[in-house]
C-alpha positions in Angstrom: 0.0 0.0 0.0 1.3 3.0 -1.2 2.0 5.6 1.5 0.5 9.1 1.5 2.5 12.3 1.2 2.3 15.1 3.8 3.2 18.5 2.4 3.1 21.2 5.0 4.8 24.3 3.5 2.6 27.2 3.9 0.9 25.9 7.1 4.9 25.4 8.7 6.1 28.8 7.6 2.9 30.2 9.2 3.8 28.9 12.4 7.0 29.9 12.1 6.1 33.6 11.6 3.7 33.1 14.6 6.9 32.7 16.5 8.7 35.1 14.9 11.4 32.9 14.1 14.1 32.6 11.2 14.8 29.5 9.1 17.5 28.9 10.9 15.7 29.0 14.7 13.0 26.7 13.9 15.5 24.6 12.4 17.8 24.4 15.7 14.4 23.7 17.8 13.6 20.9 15.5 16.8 19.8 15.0 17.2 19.9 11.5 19.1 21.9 9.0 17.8 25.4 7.8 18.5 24.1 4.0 15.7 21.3 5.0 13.6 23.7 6.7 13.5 25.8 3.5 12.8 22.5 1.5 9.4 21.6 3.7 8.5 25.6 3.5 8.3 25.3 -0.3 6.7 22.1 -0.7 9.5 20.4 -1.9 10.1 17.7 0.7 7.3 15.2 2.4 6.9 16.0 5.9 8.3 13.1 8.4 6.0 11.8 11.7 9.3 12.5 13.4 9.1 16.1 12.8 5.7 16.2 13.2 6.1 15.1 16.5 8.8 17.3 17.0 6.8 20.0 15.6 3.5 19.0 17.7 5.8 18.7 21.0 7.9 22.3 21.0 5.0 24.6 19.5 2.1 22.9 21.0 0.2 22.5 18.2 -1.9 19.6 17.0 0.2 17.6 14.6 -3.5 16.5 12.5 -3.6 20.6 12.2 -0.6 20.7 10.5 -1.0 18.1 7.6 -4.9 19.2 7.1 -5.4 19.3 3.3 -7.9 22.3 2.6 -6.0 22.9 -0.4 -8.5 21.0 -2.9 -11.5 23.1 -1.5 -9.3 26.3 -1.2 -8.4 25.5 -4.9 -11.9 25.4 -5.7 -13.0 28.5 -4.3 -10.2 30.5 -6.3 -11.1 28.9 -9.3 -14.7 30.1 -8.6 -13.1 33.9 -7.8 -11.2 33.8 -11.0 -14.0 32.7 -13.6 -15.4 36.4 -12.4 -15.9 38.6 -15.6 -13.4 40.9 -13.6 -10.6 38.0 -14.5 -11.5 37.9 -18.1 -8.6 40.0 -19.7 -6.1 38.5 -17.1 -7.2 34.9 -15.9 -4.7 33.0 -13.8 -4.1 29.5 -15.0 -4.5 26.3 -12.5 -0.8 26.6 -11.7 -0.8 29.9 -11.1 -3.3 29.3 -8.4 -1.5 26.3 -7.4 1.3 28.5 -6.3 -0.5 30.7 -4.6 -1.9 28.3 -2.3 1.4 27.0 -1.7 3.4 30.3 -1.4 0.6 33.0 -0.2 -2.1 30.8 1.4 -3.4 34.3 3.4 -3.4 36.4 0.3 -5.1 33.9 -1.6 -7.7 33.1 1.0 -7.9 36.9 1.4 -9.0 37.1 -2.0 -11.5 34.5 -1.8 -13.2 36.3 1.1 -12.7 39.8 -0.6 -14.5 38.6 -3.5 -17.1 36.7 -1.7 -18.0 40.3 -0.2 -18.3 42.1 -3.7 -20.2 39.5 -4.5 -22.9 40.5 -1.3 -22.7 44.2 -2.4 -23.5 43.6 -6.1 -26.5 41.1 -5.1 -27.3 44.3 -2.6 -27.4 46.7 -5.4 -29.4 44.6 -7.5 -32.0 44.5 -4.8 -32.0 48.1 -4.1 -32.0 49.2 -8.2 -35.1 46.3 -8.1 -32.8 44.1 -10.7 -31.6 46.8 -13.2 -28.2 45.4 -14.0 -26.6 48.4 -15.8 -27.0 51.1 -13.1 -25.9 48.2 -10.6 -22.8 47.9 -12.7 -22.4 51.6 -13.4 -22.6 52.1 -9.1 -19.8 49.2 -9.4 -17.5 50.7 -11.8 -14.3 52.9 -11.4 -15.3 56.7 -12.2 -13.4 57.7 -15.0 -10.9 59.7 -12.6 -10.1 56.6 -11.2 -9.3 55.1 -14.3 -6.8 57.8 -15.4 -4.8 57.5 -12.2 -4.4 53.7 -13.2 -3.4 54.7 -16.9 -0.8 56.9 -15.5 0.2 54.6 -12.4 0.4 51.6 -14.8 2.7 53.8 -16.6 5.0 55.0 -13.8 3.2 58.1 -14.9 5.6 58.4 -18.2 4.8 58.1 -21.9 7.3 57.6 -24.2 5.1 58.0 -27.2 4.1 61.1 -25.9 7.4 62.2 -25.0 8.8 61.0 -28.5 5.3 63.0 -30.2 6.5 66.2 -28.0 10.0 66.9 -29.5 8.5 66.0 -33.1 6.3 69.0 -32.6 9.0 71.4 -31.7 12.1 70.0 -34.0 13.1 73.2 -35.8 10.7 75.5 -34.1 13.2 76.7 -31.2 10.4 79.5 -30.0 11.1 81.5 -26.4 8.1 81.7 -23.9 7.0 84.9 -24.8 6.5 84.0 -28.6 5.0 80.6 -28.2 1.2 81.4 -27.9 1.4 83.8 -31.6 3.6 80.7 -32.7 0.8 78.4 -32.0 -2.1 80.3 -33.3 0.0 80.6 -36.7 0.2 76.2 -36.9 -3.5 75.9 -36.0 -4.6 78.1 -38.8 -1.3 77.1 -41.6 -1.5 73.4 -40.8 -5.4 72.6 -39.8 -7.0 76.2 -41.0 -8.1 76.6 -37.3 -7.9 80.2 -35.5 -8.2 80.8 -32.2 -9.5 83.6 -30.4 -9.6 85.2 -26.8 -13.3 85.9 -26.5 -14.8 87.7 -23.2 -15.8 86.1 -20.0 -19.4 86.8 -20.2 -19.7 85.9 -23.8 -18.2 82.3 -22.4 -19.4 82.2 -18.4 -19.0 78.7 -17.6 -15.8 77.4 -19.6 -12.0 78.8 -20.0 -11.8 76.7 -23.5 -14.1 75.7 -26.5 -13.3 73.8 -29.6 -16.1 74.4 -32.3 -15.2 72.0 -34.7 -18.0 73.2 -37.2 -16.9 76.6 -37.0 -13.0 75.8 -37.1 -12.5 77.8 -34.3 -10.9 77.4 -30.8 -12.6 80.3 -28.3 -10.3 81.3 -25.3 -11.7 83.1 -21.8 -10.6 86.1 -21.2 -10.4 84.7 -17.8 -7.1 82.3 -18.8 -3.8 84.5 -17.9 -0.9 84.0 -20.7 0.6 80.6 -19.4 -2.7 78.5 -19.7 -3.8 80.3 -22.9 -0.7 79.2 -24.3 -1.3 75.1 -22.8 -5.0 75.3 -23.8 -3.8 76.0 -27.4 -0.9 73.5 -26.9 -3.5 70.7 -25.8 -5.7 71.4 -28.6 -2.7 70.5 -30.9 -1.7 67.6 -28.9 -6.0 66.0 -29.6 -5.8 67.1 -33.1 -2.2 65.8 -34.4 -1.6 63.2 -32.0 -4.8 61.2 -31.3 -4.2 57.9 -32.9 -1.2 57.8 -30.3 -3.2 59.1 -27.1 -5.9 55.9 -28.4 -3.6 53.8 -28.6 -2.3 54.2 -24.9 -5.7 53.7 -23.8 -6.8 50.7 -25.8 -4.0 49.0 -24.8 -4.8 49.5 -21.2 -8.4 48.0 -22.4 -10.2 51.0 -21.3 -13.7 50.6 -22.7 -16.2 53.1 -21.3 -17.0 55.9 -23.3 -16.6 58.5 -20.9 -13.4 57.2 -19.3 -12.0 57.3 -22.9 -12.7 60.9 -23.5 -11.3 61.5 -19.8 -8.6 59.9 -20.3 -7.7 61.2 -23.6 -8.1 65.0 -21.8 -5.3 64.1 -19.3 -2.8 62.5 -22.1 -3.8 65.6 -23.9 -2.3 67.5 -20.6 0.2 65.1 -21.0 1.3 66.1 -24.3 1.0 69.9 -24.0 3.2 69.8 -20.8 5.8 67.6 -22.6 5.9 70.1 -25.6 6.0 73.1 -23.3 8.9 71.4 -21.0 10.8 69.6 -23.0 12.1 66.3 -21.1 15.5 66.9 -21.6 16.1 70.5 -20.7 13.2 70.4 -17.9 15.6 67.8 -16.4 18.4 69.8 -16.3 16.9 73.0 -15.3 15.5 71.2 -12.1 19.0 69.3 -11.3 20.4 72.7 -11.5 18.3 74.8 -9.8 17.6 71.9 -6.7 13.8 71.2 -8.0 13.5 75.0 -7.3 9.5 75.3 -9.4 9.6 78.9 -9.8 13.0 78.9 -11.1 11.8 75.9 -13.3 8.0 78.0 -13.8 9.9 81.2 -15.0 12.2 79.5 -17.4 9.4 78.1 -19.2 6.9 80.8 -19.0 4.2 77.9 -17.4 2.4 78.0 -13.9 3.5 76.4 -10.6 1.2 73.5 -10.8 1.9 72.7 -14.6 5.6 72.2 -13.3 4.7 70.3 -10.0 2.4 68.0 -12.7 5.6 68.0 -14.9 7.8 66.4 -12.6 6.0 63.7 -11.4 6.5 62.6 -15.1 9.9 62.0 -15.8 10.6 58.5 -15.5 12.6 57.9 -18.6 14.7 55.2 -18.1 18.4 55.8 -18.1 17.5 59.4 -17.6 15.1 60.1 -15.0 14.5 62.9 -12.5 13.5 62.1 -8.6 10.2 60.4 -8.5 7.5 62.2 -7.2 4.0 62.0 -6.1 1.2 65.0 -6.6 -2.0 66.1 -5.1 -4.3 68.3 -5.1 -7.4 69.3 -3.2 -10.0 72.4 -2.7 -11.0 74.6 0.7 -12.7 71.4 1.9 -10.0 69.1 1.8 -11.6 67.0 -1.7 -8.7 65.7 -3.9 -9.1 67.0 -7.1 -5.9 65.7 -9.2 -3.3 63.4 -8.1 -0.5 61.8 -9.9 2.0 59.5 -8.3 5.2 58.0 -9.8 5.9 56.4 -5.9 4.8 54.0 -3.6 3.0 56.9 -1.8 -0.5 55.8 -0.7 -2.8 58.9 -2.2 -6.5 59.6 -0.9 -8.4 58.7 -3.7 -12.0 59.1 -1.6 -13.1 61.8 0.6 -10.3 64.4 2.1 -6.8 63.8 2.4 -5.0 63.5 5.9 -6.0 66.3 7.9 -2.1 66.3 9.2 -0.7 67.2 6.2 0.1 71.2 5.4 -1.3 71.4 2.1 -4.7 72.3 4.1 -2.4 74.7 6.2 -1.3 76.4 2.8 -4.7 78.2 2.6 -3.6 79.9 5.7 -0.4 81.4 3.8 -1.5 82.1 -0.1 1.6 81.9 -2.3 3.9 80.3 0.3 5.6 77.1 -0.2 5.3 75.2 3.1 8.2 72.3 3.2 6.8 68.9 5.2 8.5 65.7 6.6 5.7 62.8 6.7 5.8 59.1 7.9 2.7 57.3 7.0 1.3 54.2 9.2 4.3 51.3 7.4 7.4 53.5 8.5 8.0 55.3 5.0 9.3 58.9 5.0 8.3 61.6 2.4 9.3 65.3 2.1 6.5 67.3 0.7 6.4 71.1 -0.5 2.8 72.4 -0.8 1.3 75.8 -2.1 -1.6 77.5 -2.8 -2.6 78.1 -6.5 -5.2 80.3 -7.8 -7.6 79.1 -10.4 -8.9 81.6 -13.1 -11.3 84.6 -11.8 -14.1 85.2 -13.9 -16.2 87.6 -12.0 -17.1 89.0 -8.2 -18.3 85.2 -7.3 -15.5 83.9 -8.4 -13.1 85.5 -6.2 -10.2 83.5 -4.0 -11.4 80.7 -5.7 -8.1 79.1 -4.7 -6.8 75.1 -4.5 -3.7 73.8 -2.7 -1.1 71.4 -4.1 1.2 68.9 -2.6 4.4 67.8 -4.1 6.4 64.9 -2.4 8.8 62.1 -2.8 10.4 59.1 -0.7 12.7 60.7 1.9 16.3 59.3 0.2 15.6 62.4 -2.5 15.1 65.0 -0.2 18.5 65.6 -0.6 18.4 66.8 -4.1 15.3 69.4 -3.4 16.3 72.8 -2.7 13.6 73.3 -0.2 14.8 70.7 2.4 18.1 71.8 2.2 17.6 73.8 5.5 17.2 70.8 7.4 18.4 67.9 9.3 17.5 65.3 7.2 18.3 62.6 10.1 16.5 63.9 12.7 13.6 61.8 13.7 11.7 64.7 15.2 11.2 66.2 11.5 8.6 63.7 11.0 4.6 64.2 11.3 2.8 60.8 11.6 0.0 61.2 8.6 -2.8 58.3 7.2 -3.9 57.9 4.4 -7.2 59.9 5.5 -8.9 59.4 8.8 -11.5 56.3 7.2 -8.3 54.0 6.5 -6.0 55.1 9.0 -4.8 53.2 11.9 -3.5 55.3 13.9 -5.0 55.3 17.5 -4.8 58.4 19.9 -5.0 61.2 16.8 -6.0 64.8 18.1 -6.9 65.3 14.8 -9.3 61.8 13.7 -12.3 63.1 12.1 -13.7 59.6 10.9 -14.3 56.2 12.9 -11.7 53.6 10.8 -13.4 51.6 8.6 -11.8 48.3 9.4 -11.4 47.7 12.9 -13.5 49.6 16.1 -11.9 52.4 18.7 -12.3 52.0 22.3 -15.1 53.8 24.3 -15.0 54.0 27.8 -17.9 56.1 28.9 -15.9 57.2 32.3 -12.7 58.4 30.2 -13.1 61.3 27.5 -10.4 60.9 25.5 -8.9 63.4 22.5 -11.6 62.9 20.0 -15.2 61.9 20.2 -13.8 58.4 18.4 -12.1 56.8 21.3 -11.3 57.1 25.1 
């Protein structure tokens, strides 16, 4: 009779991280060598009774727990998860989820439970829109702003077409800041017989830009000061010459939706006009010189503070890239607007942002670049620089209509960025402890919590006021 197998790699190396051992301690307790150790970890030796006893005996732990086989019922409710339209374009094989069990048996059984939730909320939505599938799956679906932060994430927020598209647009037209928007008017008209015009805010009250195509004519508020006139015009260009490469980008990323298309094609379009205003090359080397210094870098090119923040969170060329950064911005109430991020920085992408970071103190101080040292809840370090901006005025109501603007990146660069040069980059005390924003933060004991956390409970002690109304 044919004796059965034991494999008990994920389930060992489990219990070894219970104990917050190494290889090599569990494989002194057990008396074994670590190479074997590794062996049974990765399911490439049968377990022994001998060590099971041994393993039973010093952790005190049921040996018939240890060689439990879940994995065929495991492997059936992943293989249920991935037959989920979601899976279609990328569908893990059987070996693929193989592994997974073996390698990641938390992660796997974490999406299994993940998944059996959305499940429960879809089947929730179909009861409350009584069965209409389409609005179910519109409440479902990512927002089209959503979608662009994962075209550009996907991309370490770089496009090389685009990049590539930018310096074919200016080869041989070497035009200085202050010339660019009459060039620009002359190549709409002499290449697409397109002019453009600055028209007045009240003959145009609710847009800065409109493209009548029937008309051939590209209308410009009053309202836009030189620098965005000039990026409208440049954008416009960017739809018009270069849109078979802006589609490209995005069917490739199999983005279907009709209106996360057109957004997406509106932020490549950004894309393009700040790649063609800021060429990568000597954007690079103006910001290496001047220590990242934006109005240095804003003056040079005759753009805005925020198109440079935006500009520099994009250059990722390989062999020749700049520090990687991160961008965000939000309004008086704390809403993120825009946000870009070529880091692992964890951006709000719901609700307000952290109320501990200064970009909500920058409203305080209009025009003033705040400099910020953040830690977030896993130990990473960031230095941020955040400002004010102010957003076109277009009448009385419109007035201080401003927005604030964070620009960050992992602590190791700070170095390189003029603004932290002040500083004492070791110093542990620099740091503010921040979240993510107060719904998925874990941070207990926060002066500052405005939210209960959405995945796990604060205590309340009803004899004990503590800092916040969340916990005492």
């Amino acid at each position: 009779m044919k004796t059965q197998k034991n494999f008990v790699g994920p389930r060992l190396r489990q219990l070894r991280r219970e104990h917050r051992q190494t290889q090599a301690e569990m494989a002194r307790a057990l008396g074994l060598s670590s190479a074997y150790v590794n062996l049974l970890e990765n399911n490439q030796r049968s377990v022994s009774v001998r060590v099971l006893m041994k393993l039973s005996e010093i952790y005190g732990v049921d040996w018939r727990d240890i060689v439990k086989d879940d994995g065929p019922t495991h492997l059936a409710d992943l293989r249920n998860v991935v037959q989920d339209p979601l899976f279609s374009k990328s569908r893990p094989d059987i070996e693929e989820l193989r592994a997974a069990l073996d390698h990641a048996p938390r992660l796997a059984q974490s999406l299994i439970t993940l998944h059996k939730s959305y499940r429960q909320l879809t089947e929730r939505l179909l009861a409350v829109t009584e069965g209409d599938k389409d609005t179910a799956r519109r409440l479902l679906g990512a927002n089209p702003e959503s979608v662009v932060h994962d075209l550009f994430r996907q991309h370490r927020n770089h496009f090389d077409a685009l990049e590539d598209a930018a310096d074919a647009f200016r080869e041989g037209d070497e035009v200085e800041p202050d010339e660019i928007y009459i060039h620009l008017k002359r190549r709409l008209d002499r290449e697409h017989g397109i002019t453009a015009q600055v028209v007045p805010v009240a003959a145009m009250p609710n847009a800065l830009r409109y493209y009548d195509e029937t008309e051939r004519r590209i209308l410009l508020s009053q309202g836009l000061d030189y620098p965005n006139r000039v990026f409208q015009l440049t954008h416009m260009l960017g739809l018009i010459e270069h849109r078979e490469a802006m589609d490209r980008l995005i069917a490739e990323a199999g983005i279907a939706g009709a209106r996360e298309q057109a957004r997406c094609r509106v932020e490549l379009a950004n894309y393009f006009a700040a790649a063609v205003l800021m060429p990568y090359d000597r954007v690079l080397r103006e910001a290496e010189r001047s220590g990242y210094d934006i109005d240095q870098i804003a003056a040079r090119f005759g753009v805005s503070f925020e198109q440079v923040c935006h500009r520099l969170t994009t250059l990722g060329r390989e062999g020749r890239a700049g520090v990687p950064f991160f961008f965000m911005r939000i309004d008086k109430a704390g809403n993120v607007t825009k946000r870009f991020n070529a880091t692992a920085f964890h951006l709000a992408q719901y609700g307000g942002a952290c109320p501990r970071l200064d970009i909500h103190v920058s409203f305080r101080t209009p025009g003033r670049v705040i400099p910020q040292f953040v830690e977030m809840p896993d130990g990473s370090r960031y230095f941020t620089i955040n400002r004010t901006v102010d957003r076109p005025v277009l009448a009385r109501q419109t007035q201080d209509n401003r927005l604030a603007v964070t620009l960050g990146c992992a602590i190791e660069h700070a170095a390189k960025i003029s603004y932290a040069s002040s500083y004492q980059l070791g110093d542990p005390n620099l740091f503010t402890p921040i979240g993510i924003n107060c719904r998925l933060c874990p941070r207990q004991h926060c002066a500052q919590r405005a939210h209960q956390p959405v995945h796990f409970e604060l205590p309340i002690d009803v004899h004990r006021r503590g800092e916040t109304r969340f916990e005492s």
